[in-house]
Biopython code that builds the backbone (N, CA, C, O; Angstrom):
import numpy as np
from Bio.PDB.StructureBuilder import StructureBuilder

atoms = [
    (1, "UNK", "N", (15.791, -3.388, -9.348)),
    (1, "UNK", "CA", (15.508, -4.006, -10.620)),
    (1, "UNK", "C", (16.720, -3.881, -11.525)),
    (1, "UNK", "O", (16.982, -4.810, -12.289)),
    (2, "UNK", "N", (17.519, -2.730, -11.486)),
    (2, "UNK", "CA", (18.492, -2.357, -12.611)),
    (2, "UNK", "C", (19.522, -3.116, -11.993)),
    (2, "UNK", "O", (20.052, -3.911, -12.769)),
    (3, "UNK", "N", (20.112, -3.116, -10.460)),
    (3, "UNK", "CA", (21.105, -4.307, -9.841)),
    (3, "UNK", "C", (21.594, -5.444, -9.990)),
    (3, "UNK", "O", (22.722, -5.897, -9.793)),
    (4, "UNK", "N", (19.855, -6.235, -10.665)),
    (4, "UNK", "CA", (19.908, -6.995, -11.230)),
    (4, "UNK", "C", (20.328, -8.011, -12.523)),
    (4, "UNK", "O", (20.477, -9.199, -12.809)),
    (5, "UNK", "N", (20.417, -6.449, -13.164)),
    (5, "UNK", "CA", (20.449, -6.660, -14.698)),
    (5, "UNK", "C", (21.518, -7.249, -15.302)),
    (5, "UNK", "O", (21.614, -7.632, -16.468)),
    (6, "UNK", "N", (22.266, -7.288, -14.472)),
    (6, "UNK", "CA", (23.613, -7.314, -14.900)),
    (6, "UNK", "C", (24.517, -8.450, -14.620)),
    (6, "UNK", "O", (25.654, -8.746, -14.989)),
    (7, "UNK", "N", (23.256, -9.219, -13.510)),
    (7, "UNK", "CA", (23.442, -10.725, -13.578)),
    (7, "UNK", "C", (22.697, -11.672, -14.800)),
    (7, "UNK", "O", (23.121, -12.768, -15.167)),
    (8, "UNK", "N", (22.024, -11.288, -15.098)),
    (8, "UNK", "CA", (20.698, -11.233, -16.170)),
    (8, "UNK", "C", (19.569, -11.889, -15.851)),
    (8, "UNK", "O", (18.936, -12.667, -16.564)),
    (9, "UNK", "N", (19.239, -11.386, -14.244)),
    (9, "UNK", "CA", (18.003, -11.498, -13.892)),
    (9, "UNK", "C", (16.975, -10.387, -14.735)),
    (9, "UNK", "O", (17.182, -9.373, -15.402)),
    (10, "UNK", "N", (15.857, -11.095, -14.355)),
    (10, "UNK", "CA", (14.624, -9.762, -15.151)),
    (10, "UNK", "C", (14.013, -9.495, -14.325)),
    (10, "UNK", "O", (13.369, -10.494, -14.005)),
    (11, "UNK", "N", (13.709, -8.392, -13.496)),
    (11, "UNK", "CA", (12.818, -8.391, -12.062)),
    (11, "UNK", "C", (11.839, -7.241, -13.043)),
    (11, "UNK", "O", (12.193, -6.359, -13.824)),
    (12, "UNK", "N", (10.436, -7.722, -12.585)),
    (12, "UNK", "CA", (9.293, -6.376, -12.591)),
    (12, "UNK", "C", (8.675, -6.586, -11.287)),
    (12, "UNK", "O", (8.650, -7.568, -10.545)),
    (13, "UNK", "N", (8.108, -5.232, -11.182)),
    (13, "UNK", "CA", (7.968, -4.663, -10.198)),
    (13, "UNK", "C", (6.335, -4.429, -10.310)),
    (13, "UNK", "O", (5.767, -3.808, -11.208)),
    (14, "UNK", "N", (5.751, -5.049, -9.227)),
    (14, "UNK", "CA", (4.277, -5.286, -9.145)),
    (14, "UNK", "C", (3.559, -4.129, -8.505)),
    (14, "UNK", "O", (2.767, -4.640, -7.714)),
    (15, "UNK", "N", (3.479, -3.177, -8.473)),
    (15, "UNK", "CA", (2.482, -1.839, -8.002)),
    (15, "UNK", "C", (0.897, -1.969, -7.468)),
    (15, "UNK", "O", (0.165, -1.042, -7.814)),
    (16, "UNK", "N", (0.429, -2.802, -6.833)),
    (16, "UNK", "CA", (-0.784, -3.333, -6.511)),
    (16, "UNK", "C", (-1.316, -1.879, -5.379)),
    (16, "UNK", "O", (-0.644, -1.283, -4.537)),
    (17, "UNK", "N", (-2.626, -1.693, -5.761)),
    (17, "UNK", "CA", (-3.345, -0.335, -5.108)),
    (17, "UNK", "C", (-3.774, -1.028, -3.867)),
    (17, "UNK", "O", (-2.958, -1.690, -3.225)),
    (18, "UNK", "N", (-5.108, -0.902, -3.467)),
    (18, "UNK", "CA", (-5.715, -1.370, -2.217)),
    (18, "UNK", "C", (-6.263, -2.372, -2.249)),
    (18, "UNK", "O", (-7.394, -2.372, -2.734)),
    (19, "UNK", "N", (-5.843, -3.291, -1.884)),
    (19, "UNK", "CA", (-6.437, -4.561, -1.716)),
    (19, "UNK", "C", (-7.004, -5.057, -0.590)),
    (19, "UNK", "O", (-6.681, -4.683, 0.538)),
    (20, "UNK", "N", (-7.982, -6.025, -0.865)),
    (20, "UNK", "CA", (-8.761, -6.523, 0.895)),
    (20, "UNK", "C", (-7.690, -7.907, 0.905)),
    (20, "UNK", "O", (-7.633, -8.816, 0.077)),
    (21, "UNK", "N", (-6.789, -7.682, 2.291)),
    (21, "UNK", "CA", (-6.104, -8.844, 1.899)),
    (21, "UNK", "C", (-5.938, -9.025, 4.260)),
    (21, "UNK", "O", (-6.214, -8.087, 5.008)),
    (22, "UNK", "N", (-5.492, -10.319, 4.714)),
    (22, "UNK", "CA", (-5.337, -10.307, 5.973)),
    (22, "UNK", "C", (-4.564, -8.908, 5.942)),
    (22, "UNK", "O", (-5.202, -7.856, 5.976)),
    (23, "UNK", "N", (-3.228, -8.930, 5.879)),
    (23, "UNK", "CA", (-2.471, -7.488, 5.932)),
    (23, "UNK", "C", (-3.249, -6.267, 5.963)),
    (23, "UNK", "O", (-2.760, -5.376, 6.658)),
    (24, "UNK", "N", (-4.315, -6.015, 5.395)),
    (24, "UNK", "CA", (-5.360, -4.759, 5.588)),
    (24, "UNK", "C", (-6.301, -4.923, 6.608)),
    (24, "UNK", "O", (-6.827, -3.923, 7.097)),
    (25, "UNK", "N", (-6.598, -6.089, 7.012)),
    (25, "UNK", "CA", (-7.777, -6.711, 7.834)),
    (25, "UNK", "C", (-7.940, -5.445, 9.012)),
    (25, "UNK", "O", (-7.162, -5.362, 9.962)),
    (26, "UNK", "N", (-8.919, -4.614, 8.820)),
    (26, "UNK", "CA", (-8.705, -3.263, 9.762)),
    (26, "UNK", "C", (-8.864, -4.343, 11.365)),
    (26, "UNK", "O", (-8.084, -4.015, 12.259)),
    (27, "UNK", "N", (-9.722, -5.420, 11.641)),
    (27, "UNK", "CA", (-9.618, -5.959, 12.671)),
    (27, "UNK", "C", (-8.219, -6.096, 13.210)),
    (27, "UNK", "O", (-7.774, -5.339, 14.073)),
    (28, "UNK", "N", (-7.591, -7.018, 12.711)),
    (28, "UNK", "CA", (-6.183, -7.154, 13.109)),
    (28, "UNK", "C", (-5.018, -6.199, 13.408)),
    (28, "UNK", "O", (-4.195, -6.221, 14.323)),
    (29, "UNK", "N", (-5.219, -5.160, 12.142)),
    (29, "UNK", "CA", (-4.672, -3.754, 12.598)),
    (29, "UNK", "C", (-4.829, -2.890, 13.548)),
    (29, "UNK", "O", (-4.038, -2.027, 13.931)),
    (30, "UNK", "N", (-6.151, -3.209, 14.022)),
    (30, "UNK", "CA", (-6.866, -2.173, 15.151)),
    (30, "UNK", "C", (-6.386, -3.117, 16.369)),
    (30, "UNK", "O", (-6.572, -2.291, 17.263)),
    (31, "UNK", "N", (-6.032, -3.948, 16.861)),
    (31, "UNK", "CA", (-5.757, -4.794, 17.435)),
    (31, "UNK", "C", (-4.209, -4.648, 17.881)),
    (31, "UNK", "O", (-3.682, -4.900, 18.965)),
    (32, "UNK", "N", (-3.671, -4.161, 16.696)),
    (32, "UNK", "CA", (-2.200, -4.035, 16.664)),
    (32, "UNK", "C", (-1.895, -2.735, 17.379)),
    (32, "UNK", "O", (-1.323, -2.555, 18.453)),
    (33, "UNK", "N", (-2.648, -1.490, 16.138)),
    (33, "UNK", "CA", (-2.273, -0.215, 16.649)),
    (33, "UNK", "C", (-2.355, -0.217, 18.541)),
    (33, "UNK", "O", (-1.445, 0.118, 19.298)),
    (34, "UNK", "N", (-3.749, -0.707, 18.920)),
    (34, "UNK", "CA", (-4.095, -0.555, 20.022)),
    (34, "UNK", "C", (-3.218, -0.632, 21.203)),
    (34, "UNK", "O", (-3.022, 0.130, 22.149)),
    (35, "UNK", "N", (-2.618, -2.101, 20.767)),
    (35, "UNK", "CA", (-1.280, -2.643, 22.035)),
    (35, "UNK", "C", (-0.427, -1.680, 21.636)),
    (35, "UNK", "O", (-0.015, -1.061, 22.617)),
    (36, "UNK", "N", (0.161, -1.156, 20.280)),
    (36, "UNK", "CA", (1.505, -0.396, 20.499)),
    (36, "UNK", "C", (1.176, 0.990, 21.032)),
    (36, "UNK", "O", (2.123, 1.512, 21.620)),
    (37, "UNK", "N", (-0.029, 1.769, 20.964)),
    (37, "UNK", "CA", (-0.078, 2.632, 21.309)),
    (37, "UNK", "C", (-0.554, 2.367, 23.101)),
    (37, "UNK", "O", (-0.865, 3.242, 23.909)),
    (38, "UNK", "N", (-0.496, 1.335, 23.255)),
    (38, "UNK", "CA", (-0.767, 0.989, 25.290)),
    (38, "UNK", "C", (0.736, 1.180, 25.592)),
    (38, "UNK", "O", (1.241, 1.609, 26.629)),
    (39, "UNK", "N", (1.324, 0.777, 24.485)),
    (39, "UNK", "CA", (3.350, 0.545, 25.071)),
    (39, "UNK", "C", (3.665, 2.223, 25.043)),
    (39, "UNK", "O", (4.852, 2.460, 25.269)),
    (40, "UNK", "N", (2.800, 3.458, 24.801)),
    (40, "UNK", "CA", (4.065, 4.521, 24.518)),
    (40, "UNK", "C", (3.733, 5.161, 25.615)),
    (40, "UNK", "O", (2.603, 5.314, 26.078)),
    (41, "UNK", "N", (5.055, 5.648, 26.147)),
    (41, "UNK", "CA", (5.108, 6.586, 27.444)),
    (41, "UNK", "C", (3.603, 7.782, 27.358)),
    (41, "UNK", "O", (3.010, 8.168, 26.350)),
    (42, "UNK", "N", (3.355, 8.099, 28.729)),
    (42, "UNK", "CA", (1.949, 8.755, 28.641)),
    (42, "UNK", "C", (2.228, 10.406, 27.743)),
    (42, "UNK", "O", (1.355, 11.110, 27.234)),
    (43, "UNK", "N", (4.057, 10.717, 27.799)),
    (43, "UNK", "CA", (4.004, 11.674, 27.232)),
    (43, "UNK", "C", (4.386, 11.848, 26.125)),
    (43, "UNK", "O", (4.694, 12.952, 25.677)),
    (44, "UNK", "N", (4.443, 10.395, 25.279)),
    (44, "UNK", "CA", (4.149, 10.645, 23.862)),
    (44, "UNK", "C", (2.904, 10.487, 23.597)),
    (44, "UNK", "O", (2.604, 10.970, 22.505)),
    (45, "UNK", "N", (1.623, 9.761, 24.439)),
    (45, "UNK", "CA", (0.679, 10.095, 23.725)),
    (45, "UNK", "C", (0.185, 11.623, 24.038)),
    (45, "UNK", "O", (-0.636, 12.210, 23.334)),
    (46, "UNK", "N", (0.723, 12.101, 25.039)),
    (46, "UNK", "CA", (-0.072, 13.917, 25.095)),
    (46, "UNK", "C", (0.587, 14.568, 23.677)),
    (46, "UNK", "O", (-0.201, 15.232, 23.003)),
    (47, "UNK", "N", (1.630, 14.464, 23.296)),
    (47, "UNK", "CA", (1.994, 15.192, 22.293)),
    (47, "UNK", "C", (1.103, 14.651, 20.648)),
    (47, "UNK", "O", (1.000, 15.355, 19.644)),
    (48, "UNK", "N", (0.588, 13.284, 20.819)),
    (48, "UNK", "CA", (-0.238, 12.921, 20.196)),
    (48, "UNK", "C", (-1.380, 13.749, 19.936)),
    (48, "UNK", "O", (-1.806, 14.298, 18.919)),
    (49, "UNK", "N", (-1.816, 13.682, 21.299)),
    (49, "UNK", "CA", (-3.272, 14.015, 21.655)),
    (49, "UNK", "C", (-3.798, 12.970, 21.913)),
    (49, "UNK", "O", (-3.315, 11.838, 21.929)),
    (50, "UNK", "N", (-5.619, 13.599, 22.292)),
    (50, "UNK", "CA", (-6.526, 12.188, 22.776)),
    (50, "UNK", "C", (-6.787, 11.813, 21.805)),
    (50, "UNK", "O", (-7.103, 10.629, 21.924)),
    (51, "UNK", "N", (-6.873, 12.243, 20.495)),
    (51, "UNK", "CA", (-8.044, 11.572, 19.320)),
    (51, "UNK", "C", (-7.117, 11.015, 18.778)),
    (51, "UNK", "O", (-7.616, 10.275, 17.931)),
    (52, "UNK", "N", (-5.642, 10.898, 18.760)),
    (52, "UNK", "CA", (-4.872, 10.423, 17.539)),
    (52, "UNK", "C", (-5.684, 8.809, 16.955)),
    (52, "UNK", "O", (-6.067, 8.499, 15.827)),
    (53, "UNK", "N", (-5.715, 8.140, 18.080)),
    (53, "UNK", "CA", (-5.567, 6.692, 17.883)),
    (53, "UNK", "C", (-6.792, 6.491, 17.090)),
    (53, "UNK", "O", (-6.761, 5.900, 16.011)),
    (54, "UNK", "N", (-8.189, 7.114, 17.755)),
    (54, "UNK", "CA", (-9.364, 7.082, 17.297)),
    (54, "UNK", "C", (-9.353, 7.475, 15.404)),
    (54, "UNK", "O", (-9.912, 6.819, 14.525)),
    (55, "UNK", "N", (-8.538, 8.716, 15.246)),
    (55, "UNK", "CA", (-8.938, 9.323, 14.053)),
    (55, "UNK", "C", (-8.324, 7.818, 12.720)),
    (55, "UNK", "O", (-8.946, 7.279, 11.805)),
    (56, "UNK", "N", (-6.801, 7.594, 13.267)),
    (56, "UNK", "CA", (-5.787, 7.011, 13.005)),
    (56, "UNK", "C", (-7.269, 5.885, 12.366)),
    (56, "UNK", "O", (-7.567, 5.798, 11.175)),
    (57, "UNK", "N", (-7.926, 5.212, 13.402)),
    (57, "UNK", "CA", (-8.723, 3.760, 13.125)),
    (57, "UNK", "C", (-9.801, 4.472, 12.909)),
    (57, "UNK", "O", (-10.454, 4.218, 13.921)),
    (58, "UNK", "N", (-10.422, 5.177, 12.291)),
    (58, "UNK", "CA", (-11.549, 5.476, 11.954)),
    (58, "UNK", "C", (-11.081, 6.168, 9.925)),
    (58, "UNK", "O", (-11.807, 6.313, 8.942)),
    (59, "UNK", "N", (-9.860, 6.359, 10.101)),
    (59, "UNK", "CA", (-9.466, 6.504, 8.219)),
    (59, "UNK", "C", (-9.025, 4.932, 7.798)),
    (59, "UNK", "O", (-9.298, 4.344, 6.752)),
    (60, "UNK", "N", (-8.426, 4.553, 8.699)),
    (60, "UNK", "CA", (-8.223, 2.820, 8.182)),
    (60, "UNK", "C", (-9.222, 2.159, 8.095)),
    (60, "UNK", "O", (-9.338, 1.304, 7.217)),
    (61, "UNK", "N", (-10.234, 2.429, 9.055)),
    (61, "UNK", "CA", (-11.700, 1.449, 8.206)),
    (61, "UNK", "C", (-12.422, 2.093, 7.024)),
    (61, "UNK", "O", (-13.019, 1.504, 6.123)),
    (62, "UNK", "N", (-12.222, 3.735, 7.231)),
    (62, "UNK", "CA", (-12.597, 4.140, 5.090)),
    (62, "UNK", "C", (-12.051, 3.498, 4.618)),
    (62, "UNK", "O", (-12.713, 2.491, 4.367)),
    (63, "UNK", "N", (-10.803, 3.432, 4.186)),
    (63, "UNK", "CA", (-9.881, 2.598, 3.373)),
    (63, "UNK", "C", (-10.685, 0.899, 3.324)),
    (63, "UNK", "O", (-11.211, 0.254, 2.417)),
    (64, "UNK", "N", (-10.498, 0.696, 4.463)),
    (64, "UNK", "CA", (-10.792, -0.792, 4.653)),
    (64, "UNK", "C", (-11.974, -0.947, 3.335)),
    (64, "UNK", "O", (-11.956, -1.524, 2.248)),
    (65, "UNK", "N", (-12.749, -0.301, 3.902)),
    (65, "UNK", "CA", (-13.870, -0.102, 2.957)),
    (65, "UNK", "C", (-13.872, -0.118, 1.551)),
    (65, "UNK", "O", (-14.654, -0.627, 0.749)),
    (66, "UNK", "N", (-12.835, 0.546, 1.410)),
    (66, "UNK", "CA", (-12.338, 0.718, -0.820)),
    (66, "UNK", "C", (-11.824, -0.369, -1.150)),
    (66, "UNK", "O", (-11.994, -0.773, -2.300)),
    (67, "UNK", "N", (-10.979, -1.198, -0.119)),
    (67, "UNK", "CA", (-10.305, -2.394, -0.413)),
    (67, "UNK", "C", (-11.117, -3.007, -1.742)),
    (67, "UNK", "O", (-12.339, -3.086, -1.869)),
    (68, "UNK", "N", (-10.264, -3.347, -2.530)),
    (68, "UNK", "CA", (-11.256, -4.632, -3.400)),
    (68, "UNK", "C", (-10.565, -5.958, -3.405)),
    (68, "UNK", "O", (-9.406, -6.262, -3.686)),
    (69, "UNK", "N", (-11.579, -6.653, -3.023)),
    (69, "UNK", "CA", (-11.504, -8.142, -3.126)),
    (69, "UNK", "C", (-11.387, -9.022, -4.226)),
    (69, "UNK", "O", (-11.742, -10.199, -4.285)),
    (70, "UNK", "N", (-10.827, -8.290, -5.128)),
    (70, "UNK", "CA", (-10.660, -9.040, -6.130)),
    (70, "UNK", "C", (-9.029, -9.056, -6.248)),
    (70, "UNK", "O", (-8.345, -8.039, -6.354)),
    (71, "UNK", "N", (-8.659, -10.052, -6.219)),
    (71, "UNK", "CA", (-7.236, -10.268, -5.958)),
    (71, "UNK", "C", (-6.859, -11.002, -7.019)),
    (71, "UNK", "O", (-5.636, -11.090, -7.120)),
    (72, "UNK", "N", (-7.446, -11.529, -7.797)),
    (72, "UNK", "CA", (-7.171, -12.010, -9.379)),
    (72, "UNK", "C", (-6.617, -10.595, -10.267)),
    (72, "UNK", "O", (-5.794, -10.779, -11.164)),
    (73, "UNK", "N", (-7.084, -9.263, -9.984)),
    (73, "UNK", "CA", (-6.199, -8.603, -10.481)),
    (73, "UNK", "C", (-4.654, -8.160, -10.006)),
    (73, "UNK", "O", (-4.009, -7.279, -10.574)),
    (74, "UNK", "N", (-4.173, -8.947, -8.837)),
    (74, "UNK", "CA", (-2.933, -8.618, -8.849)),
    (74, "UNK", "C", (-2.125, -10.053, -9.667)),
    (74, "UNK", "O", (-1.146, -10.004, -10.411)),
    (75, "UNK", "N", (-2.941, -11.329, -9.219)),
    (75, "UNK", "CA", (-2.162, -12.560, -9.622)),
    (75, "UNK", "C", (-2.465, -12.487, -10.497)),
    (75, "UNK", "O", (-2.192, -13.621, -10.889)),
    (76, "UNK", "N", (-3.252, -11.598, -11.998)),
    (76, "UNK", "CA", (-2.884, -11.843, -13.188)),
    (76, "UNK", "C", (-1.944, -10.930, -13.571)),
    (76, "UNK", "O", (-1.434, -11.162, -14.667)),
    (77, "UNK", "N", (-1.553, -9.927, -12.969)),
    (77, "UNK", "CA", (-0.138, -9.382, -13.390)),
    (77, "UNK", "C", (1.115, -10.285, -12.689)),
    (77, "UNK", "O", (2.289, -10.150, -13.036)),
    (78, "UNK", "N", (0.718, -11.105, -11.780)),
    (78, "UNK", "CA", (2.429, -11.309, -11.503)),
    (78, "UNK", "C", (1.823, -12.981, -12.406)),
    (78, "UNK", "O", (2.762, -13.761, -12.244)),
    (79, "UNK", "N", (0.960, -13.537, -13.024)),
    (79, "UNK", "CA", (1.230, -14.702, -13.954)),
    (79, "UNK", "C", (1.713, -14.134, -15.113)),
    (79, "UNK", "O", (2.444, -14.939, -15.690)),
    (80, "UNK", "N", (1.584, -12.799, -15.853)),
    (80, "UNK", "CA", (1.933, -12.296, -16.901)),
    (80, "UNK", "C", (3.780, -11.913, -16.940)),
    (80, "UNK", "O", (4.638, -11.742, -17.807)),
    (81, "UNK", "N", (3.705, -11.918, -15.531)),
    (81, "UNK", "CA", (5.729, -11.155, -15.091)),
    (81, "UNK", "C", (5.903, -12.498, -15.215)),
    (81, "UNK", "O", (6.589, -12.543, -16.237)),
    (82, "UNK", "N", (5.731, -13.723, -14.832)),
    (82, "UNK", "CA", (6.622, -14.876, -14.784)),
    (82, "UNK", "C", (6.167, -15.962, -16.201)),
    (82, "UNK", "O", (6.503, -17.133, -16.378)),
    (83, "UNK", "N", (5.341, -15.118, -17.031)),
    (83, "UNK", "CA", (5.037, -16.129, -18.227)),
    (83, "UNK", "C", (5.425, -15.750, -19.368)),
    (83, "UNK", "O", (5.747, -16.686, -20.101)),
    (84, "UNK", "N", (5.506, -14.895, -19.734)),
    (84, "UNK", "CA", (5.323, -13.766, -20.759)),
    (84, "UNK", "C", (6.746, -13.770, -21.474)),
    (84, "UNK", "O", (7.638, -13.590, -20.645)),
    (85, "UNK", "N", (7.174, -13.910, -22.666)),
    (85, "UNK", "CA", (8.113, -13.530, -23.301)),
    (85, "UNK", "C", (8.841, -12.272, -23.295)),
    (85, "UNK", "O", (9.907, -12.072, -23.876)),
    (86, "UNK", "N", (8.254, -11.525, -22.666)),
    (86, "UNK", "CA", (8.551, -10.123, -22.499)),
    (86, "UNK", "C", (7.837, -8.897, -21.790)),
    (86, "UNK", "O", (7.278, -7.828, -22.034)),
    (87, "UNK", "N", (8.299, -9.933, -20.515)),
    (87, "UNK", "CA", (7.519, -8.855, -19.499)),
    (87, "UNK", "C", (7.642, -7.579, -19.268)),
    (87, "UNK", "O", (8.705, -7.052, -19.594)),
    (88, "UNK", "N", (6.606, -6.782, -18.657)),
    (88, "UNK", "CA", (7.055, -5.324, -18.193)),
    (88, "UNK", "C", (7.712, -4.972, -17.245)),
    (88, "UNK", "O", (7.469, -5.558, -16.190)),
    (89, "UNK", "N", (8.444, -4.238, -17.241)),
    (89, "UNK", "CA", (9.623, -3.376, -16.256)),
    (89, "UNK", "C", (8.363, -3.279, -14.913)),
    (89, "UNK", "O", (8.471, -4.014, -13.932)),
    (90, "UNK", "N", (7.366, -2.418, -15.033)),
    (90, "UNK", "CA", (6.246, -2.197, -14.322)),
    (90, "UNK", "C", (4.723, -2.961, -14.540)),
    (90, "UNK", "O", (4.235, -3.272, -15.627)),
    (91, "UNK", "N", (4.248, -3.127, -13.474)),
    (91, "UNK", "CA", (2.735, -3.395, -13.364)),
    (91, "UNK", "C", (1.593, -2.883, -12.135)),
    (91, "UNK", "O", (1.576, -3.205, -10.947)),
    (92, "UNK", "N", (0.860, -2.163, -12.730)),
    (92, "UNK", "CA", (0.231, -1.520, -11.993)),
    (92, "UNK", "C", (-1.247, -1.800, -11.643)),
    (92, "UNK", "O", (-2.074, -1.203, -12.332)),
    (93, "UNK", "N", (-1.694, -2.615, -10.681)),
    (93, "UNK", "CA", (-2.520, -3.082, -10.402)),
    (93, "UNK", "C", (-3.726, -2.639, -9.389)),
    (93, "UNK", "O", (-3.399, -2.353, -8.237)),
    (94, "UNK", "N", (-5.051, -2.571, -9.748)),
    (94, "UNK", "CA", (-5.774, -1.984, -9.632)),
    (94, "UNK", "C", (-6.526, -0.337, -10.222)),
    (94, "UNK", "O", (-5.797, 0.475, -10.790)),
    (95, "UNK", "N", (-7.584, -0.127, -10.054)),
    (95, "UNK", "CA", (-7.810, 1.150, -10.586)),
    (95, "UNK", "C", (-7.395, 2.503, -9.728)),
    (95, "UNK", "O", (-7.204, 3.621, -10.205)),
    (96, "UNK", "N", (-7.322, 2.180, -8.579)),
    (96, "UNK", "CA", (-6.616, 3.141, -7.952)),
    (96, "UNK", "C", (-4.908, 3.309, -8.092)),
    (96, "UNK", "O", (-4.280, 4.354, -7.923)),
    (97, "UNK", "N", (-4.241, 1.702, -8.519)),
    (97, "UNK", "CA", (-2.947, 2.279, -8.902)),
    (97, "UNK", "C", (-2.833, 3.070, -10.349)),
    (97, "UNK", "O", (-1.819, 3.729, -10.582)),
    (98, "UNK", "N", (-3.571, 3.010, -11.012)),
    (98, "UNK", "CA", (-3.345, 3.191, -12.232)),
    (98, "UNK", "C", (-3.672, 4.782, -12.080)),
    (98, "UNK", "O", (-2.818, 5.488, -12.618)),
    (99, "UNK", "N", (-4.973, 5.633, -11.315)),
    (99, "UNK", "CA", (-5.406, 6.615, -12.070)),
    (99, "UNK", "C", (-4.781, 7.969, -10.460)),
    (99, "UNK", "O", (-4.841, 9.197, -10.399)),
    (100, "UNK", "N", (-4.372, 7.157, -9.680)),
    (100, "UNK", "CA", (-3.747, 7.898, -8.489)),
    (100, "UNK", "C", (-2.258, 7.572, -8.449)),
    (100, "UNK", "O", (-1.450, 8.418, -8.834)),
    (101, "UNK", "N", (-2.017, 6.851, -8.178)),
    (101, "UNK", "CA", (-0.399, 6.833, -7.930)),
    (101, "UNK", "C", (0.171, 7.076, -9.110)),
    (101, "UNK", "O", (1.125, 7.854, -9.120)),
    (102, "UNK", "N", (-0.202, 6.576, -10.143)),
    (102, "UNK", "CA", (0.820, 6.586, -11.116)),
    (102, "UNK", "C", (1.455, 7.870, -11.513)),
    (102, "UNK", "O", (2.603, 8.155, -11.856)),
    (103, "UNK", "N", (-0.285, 8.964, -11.276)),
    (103, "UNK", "CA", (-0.119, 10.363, -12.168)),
    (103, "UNK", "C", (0.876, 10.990, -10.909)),
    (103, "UNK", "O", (1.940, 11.519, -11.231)),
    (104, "UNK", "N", (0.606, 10.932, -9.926)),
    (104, "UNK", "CA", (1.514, 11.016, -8.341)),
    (104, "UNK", "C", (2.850, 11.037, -8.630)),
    (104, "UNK", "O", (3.511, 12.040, -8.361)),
    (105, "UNK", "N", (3.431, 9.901, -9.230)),
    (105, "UNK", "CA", (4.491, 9.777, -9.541)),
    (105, "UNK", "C", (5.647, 10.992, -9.882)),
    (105, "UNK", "O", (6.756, 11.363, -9.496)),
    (106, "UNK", "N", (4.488, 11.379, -10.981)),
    (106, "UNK", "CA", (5.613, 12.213, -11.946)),
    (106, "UNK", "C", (5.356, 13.462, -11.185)),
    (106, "UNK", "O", (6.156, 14.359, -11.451)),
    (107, "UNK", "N", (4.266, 13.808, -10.133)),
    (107, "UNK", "CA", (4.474, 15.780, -9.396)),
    (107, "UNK", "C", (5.686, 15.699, -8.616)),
    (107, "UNK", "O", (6.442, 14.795, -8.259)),
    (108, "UNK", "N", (5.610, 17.024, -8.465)),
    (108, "UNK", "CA", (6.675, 17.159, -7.506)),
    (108, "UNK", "C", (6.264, 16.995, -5.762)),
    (108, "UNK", "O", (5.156, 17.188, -5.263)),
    (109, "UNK", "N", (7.363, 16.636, -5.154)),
    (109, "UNK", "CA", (7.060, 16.254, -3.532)),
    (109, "UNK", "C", (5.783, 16.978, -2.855)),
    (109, "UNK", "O", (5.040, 16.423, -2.046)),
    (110, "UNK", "N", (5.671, 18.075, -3.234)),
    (110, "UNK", "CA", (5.411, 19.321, -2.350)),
    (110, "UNK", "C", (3.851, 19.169, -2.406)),
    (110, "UNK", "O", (3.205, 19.077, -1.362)),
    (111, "UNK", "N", (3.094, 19.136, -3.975)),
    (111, "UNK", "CA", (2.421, 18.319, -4.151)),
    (111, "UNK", "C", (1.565, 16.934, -4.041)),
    (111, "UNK", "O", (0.370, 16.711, -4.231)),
    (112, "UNK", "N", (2.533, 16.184, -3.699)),
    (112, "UNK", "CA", (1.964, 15.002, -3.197)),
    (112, "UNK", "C", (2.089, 15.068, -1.776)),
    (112, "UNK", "O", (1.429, 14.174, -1.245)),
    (113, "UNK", "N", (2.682, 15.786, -0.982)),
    (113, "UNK", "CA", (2.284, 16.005, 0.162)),
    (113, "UNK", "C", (1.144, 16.465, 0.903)),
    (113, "UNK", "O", (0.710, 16.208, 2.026)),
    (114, "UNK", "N", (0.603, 17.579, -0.488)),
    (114, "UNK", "CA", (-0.492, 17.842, 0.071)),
    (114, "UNK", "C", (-1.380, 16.954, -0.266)),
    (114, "UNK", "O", (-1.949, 16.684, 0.792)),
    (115, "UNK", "N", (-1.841, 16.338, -1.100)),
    (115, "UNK", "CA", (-2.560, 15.600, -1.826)),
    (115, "UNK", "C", (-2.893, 14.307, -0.624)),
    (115, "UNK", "O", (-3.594, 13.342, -0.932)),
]
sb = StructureBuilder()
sb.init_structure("model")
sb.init_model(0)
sb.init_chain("A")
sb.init_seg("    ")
for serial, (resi, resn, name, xyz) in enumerate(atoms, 1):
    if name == "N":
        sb.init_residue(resn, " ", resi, " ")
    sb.init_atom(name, np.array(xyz, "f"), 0.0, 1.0, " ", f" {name:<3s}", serial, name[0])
structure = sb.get_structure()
C-alpha cells in the first residue's frame, strides 16, 4: 500500500473474515486435500499420522459452517474503497474480522500462536 504512494496510487486493503464463497466450498476442498494427500510418499503420511487428513476435513467443515453468506458485507466495503472521497487505509469485514483478528493484530506472536 505505502509502495504505492508515491506514484499516487491509493490502495486499501480489504480484511474480509469468513466467508461462504466457492474458494471455502469444504466440497471442493475436500476433494482437493484428498488427491494431494494420495500424491505424498507413504512416509510422509506416517510422520503425519492416520488421522491427519480426517481431523484436517472435519475443522474445515466447522469453519465451513461459520461461513456467512452474506457477501454484500465485503462488496460494500470495497464500493466504499472505490467511491468514497476518502477512503480508508483499512477495511475490515465481517464480525469475526473485526472482534478476532483485529485485536490479534496488536499481541505478540507467541500469543497468537497459541490462540
Amino acid at each position: 500500500r505505502l509502495e504505492m504512494q508515491r506514484f499516487g496510487v491509493r490502495v486499501s486493503i480489504i480484511e474480509p473474515g469468513f466467508f461462504r464463497t466457492a474458494i471455502t466450498s469444504s466440497e471442493s476442498l475436500e476433494r482437493h486435500f484428498r488427491r494431494l494427500w494420495e500424491r505424498l510418499p507413504q512416509e510422509t503420511k506416517a510422520l503425519y499420522g492416520d488421522n491427519y487428513l480426517e481431523d484436517v476435513l472435519v475443522s474445515m467443515r466447522r469453519i465451513q459452517k461459520k461461513c456467512s453468506p452474506q457477501l454484500s458485507v465485503v462488496t460494500d466495503c470495497m464500493e466504499h474503497a472505490l467511491t468514497s472521497c476518502h477512503p480508508r487505509a483499512r477495511y475490515s469485514a465481517g464480525w469475526d474480522a473485526k472482534l478476532i483478528y483485529i485485536p490479534l493484530s496488536y499481541l505478540p506472536s507467541a500469543f497468537t500462536d497459541i490462540f
